[in-house]
C-alpha positions in Angstrom: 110.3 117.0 74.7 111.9 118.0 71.6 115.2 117.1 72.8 113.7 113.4 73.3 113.0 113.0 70.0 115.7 114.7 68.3 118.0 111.8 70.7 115.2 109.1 69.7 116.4 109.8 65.4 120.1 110.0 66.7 120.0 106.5 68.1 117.8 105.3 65.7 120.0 106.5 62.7 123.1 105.0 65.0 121.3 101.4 65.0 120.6 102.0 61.2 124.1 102.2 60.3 125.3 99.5 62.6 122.9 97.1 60.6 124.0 98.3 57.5 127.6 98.2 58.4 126.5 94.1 59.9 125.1 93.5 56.5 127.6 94.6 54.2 130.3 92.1 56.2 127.8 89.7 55.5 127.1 90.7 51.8 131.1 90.4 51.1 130.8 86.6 52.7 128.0 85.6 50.9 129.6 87.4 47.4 132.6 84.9 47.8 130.7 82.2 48.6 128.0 83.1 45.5 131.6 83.4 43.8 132.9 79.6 44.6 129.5 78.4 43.6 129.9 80.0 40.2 133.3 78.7 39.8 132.3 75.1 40.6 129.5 75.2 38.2 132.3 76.8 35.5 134.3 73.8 36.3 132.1 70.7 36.9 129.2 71.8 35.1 129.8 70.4 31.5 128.5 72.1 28.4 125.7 74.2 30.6 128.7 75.1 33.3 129.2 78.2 31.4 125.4 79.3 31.8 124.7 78.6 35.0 127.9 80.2 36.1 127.5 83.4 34.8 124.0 83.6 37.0 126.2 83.0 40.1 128.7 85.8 39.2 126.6 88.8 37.8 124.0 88.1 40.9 127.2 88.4 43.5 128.8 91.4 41.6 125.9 93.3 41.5 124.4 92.4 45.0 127.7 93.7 46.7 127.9 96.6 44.2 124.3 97.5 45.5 125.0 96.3 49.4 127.9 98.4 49.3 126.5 101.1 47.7 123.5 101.9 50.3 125.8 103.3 52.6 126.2 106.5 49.8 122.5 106.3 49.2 121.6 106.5 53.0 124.0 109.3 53.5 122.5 110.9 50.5 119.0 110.6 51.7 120.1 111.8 55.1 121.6 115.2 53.9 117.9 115.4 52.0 116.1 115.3 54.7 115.1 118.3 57.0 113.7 117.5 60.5 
């Protein structure tokens, strides 16, 4: 029994990571395209171009920094944690 649910976390932690590792591809796409947004509104966007720009590129950096970062922080919280 015990052996079931210690294989039950395993595959569970294995689906976690895939997701995460689905979402940070994902994250990096959507950065780039938060990125190209940012730099049309810089461009096109007149005397407010600058404002609304800055939005788009703070948002993406910090989104990806965080996306990026919760591998660490799940690996962090993992080692924490005592079954």
């Amino acid at each position: 029994m015990n052996y079931i649910a210690l294989s039950a976390i395993s595959n569970l932690q294995a689906t976690g990571a895939s997701i995460l590792t689905a979402m940070q591809l994902l994250g990096i796409i959507s950065a780039a395209i938060a990125f190209g947004i940012g730099a049309y509104h810089l461009i096109w966007g007149g005397v407010r171009g600058r404002q609304s720009s800055l939005v788009w590129f703070i948002g993406g950096s910090v989104g990806l920094v965080v996306l990026m970062g919760a591998t660490a922080i799940a690996e962090y919280i993992d080692s924490q944690v005592v079954f």
